[in-house]
DRENDO-1510 file (C-alpha; in Angstrom, 1 decimal, always signed):
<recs>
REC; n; res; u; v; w
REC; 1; UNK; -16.1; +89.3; -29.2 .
REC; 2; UNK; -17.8; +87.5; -26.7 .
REC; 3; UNK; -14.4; +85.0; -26.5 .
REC; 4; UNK; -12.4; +88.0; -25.6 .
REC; 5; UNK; -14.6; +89.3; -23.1 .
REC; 6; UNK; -14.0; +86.2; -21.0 .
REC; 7; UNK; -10.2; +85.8; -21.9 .
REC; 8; UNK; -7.1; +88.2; -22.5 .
REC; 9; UNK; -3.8; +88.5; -23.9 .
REC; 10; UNK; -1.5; +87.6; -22.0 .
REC; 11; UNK; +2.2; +87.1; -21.5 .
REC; 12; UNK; +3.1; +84.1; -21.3 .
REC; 13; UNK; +6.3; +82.0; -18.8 .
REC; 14; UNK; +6.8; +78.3; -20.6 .
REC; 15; UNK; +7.6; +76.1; -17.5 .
REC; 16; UNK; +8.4; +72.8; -19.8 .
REC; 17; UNK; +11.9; +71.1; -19.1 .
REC; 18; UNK; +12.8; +70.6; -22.6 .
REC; 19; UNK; +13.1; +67.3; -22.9 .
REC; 20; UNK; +10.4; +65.4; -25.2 .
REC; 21; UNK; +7.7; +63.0; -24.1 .
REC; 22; UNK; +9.1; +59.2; -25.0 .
REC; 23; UNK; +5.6; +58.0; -24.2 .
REC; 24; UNK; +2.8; +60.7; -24.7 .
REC; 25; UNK; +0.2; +60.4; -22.2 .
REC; 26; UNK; -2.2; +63.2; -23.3 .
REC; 27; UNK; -1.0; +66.0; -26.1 .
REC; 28; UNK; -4.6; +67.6; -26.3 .
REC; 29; UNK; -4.9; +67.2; -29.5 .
REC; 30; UNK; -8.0; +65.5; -29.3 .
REC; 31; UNK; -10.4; +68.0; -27.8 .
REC; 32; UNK; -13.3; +67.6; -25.3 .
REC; 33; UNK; -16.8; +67.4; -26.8 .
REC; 34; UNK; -18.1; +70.8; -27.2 .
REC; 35; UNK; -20.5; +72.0; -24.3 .
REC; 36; UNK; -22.7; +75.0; -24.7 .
REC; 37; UNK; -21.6; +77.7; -22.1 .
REC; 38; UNK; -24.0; +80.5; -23.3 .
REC; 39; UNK; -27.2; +81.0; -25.2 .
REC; 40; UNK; -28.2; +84.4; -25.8 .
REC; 41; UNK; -31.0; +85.7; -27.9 .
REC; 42; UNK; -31.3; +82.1; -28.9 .
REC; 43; UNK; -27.7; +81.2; -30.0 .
REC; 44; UNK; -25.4; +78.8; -28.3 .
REC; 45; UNK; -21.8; +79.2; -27.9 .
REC; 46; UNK; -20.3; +76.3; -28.0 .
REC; 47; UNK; -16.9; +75.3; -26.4 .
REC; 48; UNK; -14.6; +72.6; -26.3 .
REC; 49; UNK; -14.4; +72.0; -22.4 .
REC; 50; UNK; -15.7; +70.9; -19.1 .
REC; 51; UNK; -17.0; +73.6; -17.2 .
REC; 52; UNK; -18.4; +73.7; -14.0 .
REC; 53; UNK; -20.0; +76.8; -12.0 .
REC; 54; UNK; -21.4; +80.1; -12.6 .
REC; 55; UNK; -21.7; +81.9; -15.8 .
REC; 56; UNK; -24.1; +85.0; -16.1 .
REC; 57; UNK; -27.7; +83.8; -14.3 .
REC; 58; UNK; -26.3; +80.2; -15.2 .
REC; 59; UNK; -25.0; +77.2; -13.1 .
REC; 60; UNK; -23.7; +74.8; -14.5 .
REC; 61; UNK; -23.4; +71.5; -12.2 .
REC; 62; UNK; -20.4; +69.4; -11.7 .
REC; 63; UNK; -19.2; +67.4; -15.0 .
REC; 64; UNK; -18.1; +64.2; -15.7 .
REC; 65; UNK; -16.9; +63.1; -19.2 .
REC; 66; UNK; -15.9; +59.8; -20.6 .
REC; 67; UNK; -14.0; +59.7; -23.9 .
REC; 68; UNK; -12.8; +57.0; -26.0 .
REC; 69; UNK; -11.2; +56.5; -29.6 .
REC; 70; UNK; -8.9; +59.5; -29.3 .
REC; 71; UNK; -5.6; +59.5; -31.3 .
REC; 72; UNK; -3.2; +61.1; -29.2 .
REC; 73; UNK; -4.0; +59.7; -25.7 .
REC; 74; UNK; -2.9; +57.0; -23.2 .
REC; 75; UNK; -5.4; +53.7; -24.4 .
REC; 76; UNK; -7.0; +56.0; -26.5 .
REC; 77; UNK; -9.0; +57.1; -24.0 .
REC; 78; UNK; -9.4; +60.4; -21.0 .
REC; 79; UNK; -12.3; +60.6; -18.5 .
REC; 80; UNK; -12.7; +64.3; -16.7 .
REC; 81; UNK; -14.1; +65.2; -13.4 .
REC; 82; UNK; -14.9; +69.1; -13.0 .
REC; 83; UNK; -15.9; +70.2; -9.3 .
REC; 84; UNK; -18.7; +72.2; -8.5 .
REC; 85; UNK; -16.7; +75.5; -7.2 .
REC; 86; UNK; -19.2; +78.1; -4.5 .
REC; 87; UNK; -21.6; +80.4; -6.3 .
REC; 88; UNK; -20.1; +83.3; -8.3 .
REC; 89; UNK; -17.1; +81.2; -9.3 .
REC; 90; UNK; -15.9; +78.8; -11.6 .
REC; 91; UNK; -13.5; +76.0; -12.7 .
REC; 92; UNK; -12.8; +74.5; -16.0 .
REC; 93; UNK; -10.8; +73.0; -18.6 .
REC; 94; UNK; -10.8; +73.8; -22.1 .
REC; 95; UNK; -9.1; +72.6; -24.9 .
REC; 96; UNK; -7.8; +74.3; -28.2 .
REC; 97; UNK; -4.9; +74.2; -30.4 .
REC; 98; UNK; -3.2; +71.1; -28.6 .
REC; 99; UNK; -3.6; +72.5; -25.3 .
REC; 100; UNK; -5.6; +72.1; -22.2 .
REC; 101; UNK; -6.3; +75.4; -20.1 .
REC; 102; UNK; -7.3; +74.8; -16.4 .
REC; 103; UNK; -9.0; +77.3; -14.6 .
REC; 104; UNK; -9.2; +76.2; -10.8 .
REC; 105; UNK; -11.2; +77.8; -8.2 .
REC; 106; UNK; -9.9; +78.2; -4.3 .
REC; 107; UNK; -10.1; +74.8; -3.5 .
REC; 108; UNK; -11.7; +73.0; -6.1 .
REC; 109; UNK; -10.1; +70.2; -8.7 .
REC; 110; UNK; -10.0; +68.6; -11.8 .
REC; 111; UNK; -9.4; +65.1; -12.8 .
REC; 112; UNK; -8.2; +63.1; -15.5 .
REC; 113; UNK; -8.0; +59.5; -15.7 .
REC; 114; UNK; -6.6; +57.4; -18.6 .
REC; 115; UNK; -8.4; +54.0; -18.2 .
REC; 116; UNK; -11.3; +54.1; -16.4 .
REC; 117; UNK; -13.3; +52.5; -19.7 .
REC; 118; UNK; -11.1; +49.7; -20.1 .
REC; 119; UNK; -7.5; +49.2; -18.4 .
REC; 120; UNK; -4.6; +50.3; -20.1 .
REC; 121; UNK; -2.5; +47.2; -19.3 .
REC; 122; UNK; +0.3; +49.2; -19.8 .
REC; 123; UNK; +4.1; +48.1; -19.1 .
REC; 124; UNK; +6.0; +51.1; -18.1 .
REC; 125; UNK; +9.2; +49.0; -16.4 .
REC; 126; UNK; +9.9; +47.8; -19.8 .
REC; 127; UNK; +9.7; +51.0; -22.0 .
REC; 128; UNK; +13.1; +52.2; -20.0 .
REC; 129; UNK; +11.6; +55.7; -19.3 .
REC; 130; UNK; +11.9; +57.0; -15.8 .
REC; 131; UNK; +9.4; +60.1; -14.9 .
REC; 132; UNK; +6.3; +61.5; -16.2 .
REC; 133; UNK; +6.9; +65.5; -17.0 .
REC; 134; UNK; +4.3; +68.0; -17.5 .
REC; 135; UNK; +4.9; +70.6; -20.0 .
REC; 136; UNK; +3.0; +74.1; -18.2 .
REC; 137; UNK; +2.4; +77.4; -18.7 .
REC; 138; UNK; +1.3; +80.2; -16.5 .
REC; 139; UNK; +0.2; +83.7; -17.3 .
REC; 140; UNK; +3.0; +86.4; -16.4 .
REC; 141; UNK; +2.3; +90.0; -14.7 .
REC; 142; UNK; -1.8; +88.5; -13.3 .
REC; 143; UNK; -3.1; +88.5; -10.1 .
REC; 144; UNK; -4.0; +84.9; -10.3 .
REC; 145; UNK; -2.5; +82.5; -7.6 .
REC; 146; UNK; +1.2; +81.5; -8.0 .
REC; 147; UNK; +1.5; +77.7; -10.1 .
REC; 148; UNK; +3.0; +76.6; -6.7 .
REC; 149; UNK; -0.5; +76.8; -5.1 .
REC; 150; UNK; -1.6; +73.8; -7.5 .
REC; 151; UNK; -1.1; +70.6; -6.1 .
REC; 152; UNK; -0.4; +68.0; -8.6 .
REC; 153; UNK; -1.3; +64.1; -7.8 .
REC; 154; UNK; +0.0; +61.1; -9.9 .
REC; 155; UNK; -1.9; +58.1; -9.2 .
REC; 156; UNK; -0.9; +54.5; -10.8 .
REC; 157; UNK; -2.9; +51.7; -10.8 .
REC; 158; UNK; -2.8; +48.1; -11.3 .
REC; 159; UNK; -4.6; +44.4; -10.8 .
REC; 160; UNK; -7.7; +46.6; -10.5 .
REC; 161; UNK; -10.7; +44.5; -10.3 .
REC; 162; UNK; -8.6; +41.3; -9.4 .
REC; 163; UNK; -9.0; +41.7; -5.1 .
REC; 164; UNK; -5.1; +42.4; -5.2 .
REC; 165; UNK; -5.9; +45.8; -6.4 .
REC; 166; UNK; -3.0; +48.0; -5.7 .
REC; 167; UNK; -2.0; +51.6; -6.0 .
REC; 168; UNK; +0.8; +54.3; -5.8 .
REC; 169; UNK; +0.5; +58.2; -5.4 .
REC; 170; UNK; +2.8; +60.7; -5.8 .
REC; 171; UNK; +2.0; +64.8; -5.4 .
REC; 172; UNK; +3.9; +68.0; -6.0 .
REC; 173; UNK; +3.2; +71.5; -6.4 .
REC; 174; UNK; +4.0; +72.5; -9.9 .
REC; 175; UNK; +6.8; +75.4; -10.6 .
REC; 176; UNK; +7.9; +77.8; -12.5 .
REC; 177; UNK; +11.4; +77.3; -12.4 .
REC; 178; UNK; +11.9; +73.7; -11.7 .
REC; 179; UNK; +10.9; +71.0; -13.6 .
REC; 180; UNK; +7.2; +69.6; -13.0 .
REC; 181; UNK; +8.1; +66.0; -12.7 .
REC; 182; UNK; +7.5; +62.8; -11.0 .
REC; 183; UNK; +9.9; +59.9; -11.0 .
REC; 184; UNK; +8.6; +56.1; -11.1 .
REC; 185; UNK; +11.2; +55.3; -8.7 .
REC; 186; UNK; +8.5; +57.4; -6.1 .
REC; 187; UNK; +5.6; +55.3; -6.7 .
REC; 188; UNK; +6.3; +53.4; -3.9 .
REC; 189; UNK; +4.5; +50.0; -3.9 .
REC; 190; UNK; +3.7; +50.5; -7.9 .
REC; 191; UNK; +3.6; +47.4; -10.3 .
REC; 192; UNK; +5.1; +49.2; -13.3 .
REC; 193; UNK; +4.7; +46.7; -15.4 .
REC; 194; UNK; +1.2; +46.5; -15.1 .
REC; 195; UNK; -0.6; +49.6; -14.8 .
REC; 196; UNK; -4.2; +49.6; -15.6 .
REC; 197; UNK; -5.3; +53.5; -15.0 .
REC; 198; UNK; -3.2; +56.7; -14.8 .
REC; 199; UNK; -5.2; +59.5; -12.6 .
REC; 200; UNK; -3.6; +63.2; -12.6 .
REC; 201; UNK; -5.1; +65.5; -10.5 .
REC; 202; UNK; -5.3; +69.5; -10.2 .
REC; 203; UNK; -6.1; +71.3; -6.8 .
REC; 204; UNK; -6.0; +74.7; -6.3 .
REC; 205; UNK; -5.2; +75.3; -2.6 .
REC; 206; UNK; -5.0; +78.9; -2.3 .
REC; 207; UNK; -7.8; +79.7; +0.0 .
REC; 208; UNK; -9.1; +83.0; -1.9 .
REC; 209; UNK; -7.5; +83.3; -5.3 .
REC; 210; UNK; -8.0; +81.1; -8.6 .
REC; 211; UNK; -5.4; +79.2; -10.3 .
REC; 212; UNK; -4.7; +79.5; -13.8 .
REC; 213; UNK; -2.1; +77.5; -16.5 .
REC; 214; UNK; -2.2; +75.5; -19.7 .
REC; 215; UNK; -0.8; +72.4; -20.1 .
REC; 216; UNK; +0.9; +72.0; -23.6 .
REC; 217; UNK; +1.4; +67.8; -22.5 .
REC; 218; UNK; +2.7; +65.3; -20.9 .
REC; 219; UNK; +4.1; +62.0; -20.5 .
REC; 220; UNK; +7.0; +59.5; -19.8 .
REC; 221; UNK; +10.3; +60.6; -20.3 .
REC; 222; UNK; +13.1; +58.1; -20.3 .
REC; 223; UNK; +16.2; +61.3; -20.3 .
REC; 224; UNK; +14.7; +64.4; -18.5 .
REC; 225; UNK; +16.1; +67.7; -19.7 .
REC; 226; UNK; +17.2; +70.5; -18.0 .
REC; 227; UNK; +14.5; +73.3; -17.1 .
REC; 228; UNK; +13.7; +76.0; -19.2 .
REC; 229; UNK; +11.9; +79.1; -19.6 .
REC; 230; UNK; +10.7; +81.1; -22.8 .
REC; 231; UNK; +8.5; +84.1; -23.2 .
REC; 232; UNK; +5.5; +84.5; -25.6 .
REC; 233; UNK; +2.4; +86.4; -26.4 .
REC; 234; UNK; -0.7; +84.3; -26.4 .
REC; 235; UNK; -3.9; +85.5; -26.9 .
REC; 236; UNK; -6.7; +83.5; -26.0 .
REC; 237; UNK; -9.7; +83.3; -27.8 .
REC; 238; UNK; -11.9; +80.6; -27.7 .
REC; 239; UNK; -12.5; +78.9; -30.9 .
REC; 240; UNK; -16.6; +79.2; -31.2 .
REC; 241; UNK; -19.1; +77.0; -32.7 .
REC; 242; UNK; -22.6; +79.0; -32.8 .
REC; 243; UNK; -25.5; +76.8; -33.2 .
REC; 244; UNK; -28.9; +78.6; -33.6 .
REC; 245; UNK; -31.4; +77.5; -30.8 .
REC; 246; UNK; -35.1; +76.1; -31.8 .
</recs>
């Protein structure tokens, strides 16, 4: 009960392109370690997120995570920065069933970096794919601020540590209808063949409404598809772990 009282059914508008990931950068299968949002009449819920803000009486500060030995992300590894949103508000990421739900307040971000413990060495110039494609989904009929508010930034990069350190950004403002994309060939100045950390971030830049979207994954795609949209019912409960307080 309490999982419905702080999320709805909604209809759903799948903003993926269709095409699949050649190199899966995160799927969100592995989830984040669970972090207790409520205790009440000494219980704790217990979710699988980063949350930062105000719950109830509650503030929660800003989070950083560091995670390694994962199965299903880029060097095994994802490190997430929450912001600390204004009093009475709140931005998260949670994740369940292979996805990761963001929640952004007006102006506030979250970050995810793939090899910040140790670098990913990675050689994307000879794995022939050309983009990194986000597969998104955004609640249809809500007063929530339109996916285009959310600015998306793509940072690679490489020799990091060496004095030569150097780095390429690319940003975009996610979509409905197009696809949410970013092509190597726009990291400017990028050493693709050796990239040591991949940094996406999420900013909600709507001044006075929160964004809100899941991301099913992403990754490098070597043959984008065309976009595509589907429909679906999701209702979203959070999967609970109780653990009786002392």
């Amino acid at each position: 009960m309490l999982a419905r009282s702080l999320f709805t059914a909604v209809a759903v508008a799948s903003c993926g392109t269709g095409a699949s990931a050649a190199m899966m950068f995160d799927s969100f299968a592995d989830p984040l370690p669970q972090y207790t949002l409520l205790s009440v009449n000494g219980t704790d819920y217990d979710y699988a997120m980063a949350f930062s803000g105000t719950l109830g009486n509650t503030l929660h500060p800003a989070q950083d995570i560091s995670q390694t030995g994962l199965a299903e992300t880029l060097g095994g590894q994802r490190a997430t920065v929450v912001t600390q949103p204004a009093a009475s508000s709140m931005t998260y990421l949670y994740t369940t069933d292979g996805r990761g739900y963001v929640y952004l307040a007006p102006g506030q971000s979250i970050e995810l970096e793939y090899g910040r413990e140790s670098d990913l060495d990675l050689d994307l110039a000879a794995t022939g794919d050309v983009a990194v494609e986000f597969d998104v989904a955004v609640p249809a009929g809500s007063s929530f601020a339109p996916i285009s508010s959310v600015l998306t930034s793509i940072t690679l990069l490489s020799a990091r540590g060496s004095g030569a350190e150097t780095s390429a950004l690319v940003s975009f403002n996610l979509s409905e209808t197009e696809p949410n994309r970013a092509m190597f060939a726009s990291f400017a100045g990028a050493d693709l063949a050796d990239i040591d950390s991949v940094i996406v971030r999420f900013e909600a830049t709507d001044p006075t409404t929160p964004a809100y979207f899941w991301v099913d994954s992403f990754g490098s795609t070597s043959v984008p598809g065309p976009g595509s949209v589907s429909l679906a019912l999701i209702g979203l409960g959070l999967a609970v772990t109780r653990r009786r307080g002392f």
